[in-house]
C-alpha distance (Angstrom), angle and dihedral (degrees) to the residues before:
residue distance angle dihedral
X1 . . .
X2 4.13 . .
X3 3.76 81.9 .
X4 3.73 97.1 53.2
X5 4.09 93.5 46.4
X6 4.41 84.1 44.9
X7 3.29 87.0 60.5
X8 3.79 98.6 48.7
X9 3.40 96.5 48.6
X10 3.56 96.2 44.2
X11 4.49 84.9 51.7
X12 3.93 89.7 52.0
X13 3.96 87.5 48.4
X14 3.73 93.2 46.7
X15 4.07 86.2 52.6
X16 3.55 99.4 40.5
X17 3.65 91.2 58.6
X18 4.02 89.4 44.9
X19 3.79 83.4 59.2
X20 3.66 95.2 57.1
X21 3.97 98.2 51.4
X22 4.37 84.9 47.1
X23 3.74 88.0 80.9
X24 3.19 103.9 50.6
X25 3.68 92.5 37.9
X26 4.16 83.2 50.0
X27 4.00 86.4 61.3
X28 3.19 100.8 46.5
X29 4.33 86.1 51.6
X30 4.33 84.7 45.8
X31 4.10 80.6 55.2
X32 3.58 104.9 49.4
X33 4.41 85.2 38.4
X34 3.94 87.9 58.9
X35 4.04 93.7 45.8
X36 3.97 87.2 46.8
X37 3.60 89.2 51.8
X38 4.15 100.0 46.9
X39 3.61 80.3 47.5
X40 4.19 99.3 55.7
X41 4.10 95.4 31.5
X42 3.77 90.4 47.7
X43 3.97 90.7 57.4
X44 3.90 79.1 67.0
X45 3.61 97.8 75.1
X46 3.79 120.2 100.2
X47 3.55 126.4 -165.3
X48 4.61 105.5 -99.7
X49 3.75 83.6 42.6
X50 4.02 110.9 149.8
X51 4.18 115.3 -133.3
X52 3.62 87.0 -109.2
X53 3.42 98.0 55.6
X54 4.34 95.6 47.2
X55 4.15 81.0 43.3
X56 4.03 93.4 52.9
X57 3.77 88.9 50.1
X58 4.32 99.9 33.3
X59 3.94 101.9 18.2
X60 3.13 123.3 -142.9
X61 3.64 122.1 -9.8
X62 4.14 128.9 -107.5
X63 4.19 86.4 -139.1
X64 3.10 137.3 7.1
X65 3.96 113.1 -164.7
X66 4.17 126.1 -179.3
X67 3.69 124.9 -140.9
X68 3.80 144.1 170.7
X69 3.72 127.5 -28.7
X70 4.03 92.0 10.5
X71 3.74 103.2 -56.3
X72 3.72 132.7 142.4
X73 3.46 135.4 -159.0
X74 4.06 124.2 -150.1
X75 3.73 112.6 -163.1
X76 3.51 123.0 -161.9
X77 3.95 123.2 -163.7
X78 3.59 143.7 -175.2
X79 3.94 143.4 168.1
X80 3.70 139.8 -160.8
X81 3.91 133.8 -174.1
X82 3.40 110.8 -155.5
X83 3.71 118.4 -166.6
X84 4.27 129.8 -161.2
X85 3.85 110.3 -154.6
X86 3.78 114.7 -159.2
X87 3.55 123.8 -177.8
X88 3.67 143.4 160.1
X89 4.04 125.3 -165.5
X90 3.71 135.9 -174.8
X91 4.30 84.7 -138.1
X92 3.63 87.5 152.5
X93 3.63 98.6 60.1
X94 3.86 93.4 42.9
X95 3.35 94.3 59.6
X96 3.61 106.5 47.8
X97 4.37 97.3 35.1
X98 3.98 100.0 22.1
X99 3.95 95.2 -109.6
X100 3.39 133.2 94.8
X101 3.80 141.1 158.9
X102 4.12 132.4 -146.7
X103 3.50 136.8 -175.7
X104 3.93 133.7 -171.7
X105 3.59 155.2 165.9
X106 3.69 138.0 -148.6
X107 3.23 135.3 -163.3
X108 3.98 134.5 -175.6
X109 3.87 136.3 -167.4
X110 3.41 125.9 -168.9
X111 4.37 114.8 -143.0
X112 3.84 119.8 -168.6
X113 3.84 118.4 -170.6
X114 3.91 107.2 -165.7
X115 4.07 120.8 -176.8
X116 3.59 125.2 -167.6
X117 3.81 118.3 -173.6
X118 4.45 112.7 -176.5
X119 3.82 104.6 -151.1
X120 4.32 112.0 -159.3
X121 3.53 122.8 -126.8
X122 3.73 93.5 -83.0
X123 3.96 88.7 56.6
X124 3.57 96.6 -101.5
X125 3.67 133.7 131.5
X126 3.57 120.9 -102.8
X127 3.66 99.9 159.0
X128 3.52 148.5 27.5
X129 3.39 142.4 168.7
X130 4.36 139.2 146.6
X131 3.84 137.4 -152.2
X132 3.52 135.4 -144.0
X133 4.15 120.1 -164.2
X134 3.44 122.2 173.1
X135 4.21 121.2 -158.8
């Protein structure tokens, strides 16, 4: 019987403290989401587009930079860390004699997505182009 409620305890434990790695593991999902999406509504914009047309598909921009002869430049930026969990656990053996070992790795890479669009003096675009670097 004290081995039966052990064991339950020690399973609500083991998901409690799943639950409180979920939300940062949510985040870093929300993260890498919002970089994916820049990415796929950016490939929208054509070259004549007006800055209320890139703003109803992007929004608003990050930056917004002027340069020679009247143009402007909207940049639009994003980052993700996206982190691999590894891990191997004698469970088994914890559960039925009270000891146990575990071993893991982790390992984390940060993504940036950065678009810059260059309006003309008449506030249309003339150029557009994005970057992806990974670190």
């Amino acid at each position: 019987m004290k081995l039966s409620v052990f064991a339950l305890l020690l399973t609500f434990l083991i998901m409690l403290s799943g639950c409180a790695s979920s939300e940062t593991h949510r985040n870093e999902l929300a993260s890498t989401q919002e970089r994916q999406e820049l990415k796929k509504e950016s490939q929208k914009i054509t070259k004549g587009m007006s800055q209320n047309e890139v703003k109803n598909i992007l929004g608003n921009p990050d930056m917004v930079t002027n340069g020679k002869d009247g143009e402007e430049s909207w940049v639009y930026s994003k980052m993700a860390t996206e982190v691999s969990l590894s891990k191997d656990s004698g469970g088994a053996g914890f559960l039925l004699i009270g000891g146990g070992s575990s071993a893991g790795a982790e390992h984390s890479t940060n993504k940036t997505l950065t678009v810059i669009i260059t309006f003309d003096s008449n506030k249309k675009v003339i150029s557009y182009k994005y970057n992806e670097n990974q670190f």
